[in-house]
C-alpha positions, 0 to 999 in steps of 0.5 A, spaced: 636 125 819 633 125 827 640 127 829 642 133 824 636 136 827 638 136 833 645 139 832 642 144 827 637 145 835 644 146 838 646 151 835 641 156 835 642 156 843 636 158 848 631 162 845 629 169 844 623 169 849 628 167 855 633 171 854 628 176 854 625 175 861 633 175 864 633 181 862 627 183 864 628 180 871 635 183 871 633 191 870 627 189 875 633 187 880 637 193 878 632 199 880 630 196 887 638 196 888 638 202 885 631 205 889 633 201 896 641 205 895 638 212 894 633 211 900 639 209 903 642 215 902 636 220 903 636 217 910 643 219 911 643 226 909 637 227 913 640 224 919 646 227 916 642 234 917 639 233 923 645 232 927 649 238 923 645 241 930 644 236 934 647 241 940 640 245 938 640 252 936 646 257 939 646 264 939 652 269 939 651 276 942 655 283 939 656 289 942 657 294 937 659 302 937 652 305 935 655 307 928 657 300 926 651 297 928 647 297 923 652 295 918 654 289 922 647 287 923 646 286 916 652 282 915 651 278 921 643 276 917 648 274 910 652 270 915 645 266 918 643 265 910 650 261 909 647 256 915 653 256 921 653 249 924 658 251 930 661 244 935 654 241 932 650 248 933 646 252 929 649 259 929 645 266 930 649 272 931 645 277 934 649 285 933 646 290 938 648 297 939 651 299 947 654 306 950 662 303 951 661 306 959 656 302 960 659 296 956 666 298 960 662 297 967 658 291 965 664 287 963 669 289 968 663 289 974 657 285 973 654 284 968 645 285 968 642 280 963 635 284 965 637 290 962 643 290 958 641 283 954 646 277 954 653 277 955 657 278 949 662 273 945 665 280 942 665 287 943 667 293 938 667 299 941 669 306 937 676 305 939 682 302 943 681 308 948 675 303 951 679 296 950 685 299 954 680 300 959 678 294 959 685 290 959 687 295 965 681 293 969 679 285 966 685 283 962 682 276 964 675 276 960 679 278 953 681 273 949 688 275 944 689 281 942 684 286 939 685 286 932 682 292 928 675 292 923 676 299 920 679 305 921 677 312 921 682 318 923 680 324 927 680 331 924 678 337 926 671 340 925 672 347 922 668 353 919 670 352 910 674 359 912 678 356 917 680 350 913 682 354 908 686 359 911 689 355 916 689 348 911 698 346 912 698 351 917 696 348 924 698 341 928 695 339 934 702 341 938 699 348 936 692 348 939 694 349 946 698 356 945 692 358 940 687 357 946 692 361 952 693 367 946 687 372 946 688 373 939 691 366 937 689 365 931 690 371 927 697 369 928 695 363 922 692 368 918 684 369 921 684 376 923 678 378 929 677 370 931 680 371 938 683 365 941 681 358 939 674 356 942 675 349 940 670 344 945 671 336 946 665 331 946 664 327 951 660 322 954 659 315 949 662 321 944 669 322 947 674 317 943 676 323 937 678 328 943 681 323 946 685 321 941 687 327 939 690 329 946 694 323 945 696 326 938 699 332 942 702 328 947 706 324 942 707 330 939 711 333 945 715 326 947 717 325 939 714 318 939 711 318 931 714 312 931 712 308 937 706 308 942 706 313 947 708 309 954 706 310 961 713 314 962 711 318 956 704 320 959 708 321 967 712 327 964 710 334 967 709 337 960 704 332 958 700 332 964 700 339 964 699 341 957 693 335 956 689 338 962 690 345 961 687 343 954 681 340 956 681 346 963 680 352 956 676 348 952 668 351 951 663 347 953 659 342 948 652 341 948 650 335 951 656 333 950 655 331 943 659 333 936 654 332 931 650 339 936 657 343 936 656 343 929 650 348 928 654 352 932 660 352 928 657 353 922 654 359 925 652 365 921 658 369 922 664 363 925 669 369 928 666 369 934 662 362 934 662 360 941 665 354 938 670 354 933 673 347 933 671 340 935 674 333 935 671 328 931 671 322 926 672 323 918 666 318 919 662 322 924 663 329 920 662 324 914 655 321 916 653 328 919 652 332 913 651 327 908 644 329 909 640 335 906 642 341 908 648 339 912 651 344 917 658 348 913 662 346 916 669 342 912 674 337 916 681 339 918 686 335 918 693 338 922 700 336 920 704 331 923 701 325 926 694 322 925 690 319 930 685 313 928 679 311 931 680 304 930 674 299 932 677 293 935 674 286 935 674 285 943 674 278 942 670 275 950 672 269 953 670 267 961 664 262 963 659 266 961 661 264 953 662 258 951 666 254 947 661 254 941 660 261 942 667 264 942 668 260 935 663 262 933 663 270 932 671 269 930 668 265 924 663 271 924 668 276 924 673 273 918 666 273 914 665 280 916 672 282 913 671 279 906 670 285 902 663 284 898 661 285 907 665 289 908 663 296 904 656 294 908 660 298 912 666 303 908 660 305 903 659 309 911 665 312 911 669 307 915 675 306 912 677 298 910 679 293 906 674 296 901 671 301 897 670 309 899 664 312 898 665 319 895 667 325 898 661 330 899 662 337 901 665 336 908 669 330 907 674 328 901 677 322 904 685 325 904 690 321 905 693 319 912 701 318 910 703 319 918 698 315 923 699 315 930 701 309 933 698 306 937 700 307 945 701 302 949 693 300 953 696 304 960 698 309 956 691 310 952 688 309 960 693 315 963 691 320 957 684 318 957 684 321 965 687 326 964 681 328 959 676 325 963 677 325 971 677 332 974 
């Protein structure tokens, strides 16, 4: 009897009680495990966060065509917002607007951080006239070759009348013969205007007349699809042409384009000291976007079109470090993607994003026929002809 007890015990097997406390011990075990592996884990991504910068902070200098600084400045403030760890440093981009002769001289000479800011890792001038400059004289401080942000094609400001007499009508060949005739512009349908008075903005301001003296150069050597060359700009007929234009042009107040269009839109355009002005779509754009914009409407001449093109001068030289040159060709690829980029065409530049609408004085047409690009000596030899007396 005692031992068909203890086989019945046998079989019961261990107690409940104990099975219990195994379990018990068990999940105790597992959440210090469990606790110790998440410490574990929080201290690495710390340590993982705080060596993301262990080089410290870094900050990337931009100078910027005055018109583009505003809208890279915001976009350089989203790219902050994504945490940029460049070689182990915390990016800041900084954009600041810069007068391109200033700039030019600083780079190609010596740079003043007490009165110009620190050296920059990128510039982005109005156009290639001012990269070309700076590759004639400095080739050593740019790295690669500059690569276009946005666009914006040059257009003659002009009275609405003019426009639309003269729409079809005009090249930028013409324009010299419509200065040497006193009574020119009757020739293309306007009566009693006289000779063309057109003006060139200059200064920090000159890139659209400038460009559009390579217009006519291009036009007189046929070279629509290729870039000027320095034998193109040497011809007699290019050279004589370019500085007779710039000799009959009226003078612009202060140099500016935006002054020259009061007196465009004057109240009686026929005799208006200035007829005409080069300028960017985008300048005439932001120029009468406002309230009580001036009456004046963009022109743009047939044939060739020349475009204001906004290179990103990429830097390079003891001056920008490793991290620096890096770090603003990661800034530039996030300004190029299209929800940035309308931070800037939604001003009228043109680009890889959306237009903004047309107003009175610009509609945005269509360039089927940009100018190519002049060689950079070529751009610096027609630049002299218009600035150099």
């Amino acid at each position: 009897m005692g031992q068909h007890r203890n086989e019945v015990d046998r079989r019961r097997g261990v107690s409940r009680g104990l099975i219990l406390t195994v379990l018990a011990v068990a999940v105790v075990a597992a959440l210090v495990v469990g606790w110790v592996v998440l410490g574990n884990r929080l201290t690495q991504d710390g340590d993982s966060a705080a060596n993301a910068c262990a080089e410290g902070p870094e900050t990337v200098t931009v100078i910027s065509d005055p018109d583009l600084a505003a809208p890279l400045a915001a976009i350089a403030t989203e790219f902050g917002k994504t945490r940029p760890v460049v070689r182990d440093k915390c990016i800041t981009v900084q954009v600041k607007a810069g007068d391109p002769k200033v700039t030019l001289d600083g780079l190609t000479g010596t740079w003043d951080p007490a009165s110009m800011g620190p050296y920059p890792a990128a510039w982005v001038p109005a156009s290639s006239i001012w990269s070309a400059q700076l590759l004639a004289s400095a080739s050593s401080v740019v790295e690669g070759t500059p690569r276009s942000l946005v666009t914006s094609p040059v257009v003659l400001a002009v009275a609405p009348q003019f426009a639309t007499t003269v729409g079809g009508k005009l090249s930028w060949l013409q324009l010299l013969p419509l200065q040497r005739n006193d009574d020119g512009l009757a020739e293309l349908g306007l009566e009693g205007w006289g000779r063309l008075r057109i003006g060139f903005a200059t200064g920090s301001d000159l890139d659209a007349g400038v460009l559009a003296a390579q217009a006519v150069a291009t036009e007189i050597t046929h070279t629509d699809s290729a870039g000027l060359t320095t034998d193109d700009t040497a011809l007699p007929q290019v050279v004589s042409t370019i500085k007779d234009l710039r000799k009959r042009a009226v003078p612009v107040p202060d140099g500016s384009a935006a002054r020259a269009l009061p007196i465009i839109a004057g109240p009686s355009p026929a005799s208006a000291d200035i007829q005409a002005i080069p300028m960017t779509e985008q300048a005439l754009y932001a120029a009468t976007r406002g309230a009580n914009p001036p009456q004046v409407v963009g022109l743009l001449p047939s044939g060739v079109t020349p475009m204001a093109d906004y290179p990103v001068v990429d830097l390079t030289g003891p001056k920008v470090s490793a991290a620096q040159a890096e770090a603003v060709t990661k800034f530039f690829d996030f300004t190029r993607l299209p929800e940035q980029l309308r931070r800037i065409t939604s001003l009228g530049f043109r680009g890889n994003a959306a237009l903004p609408a047309a107003n009175t004085a610009v509609s945005f047409p269509v360039t089927a026929n940009p100018m190519a690009a002049p060689d950079p000596a070529a751009s610096v030899a027609i630049t002299d002809l218009m600035t150099r007396r």
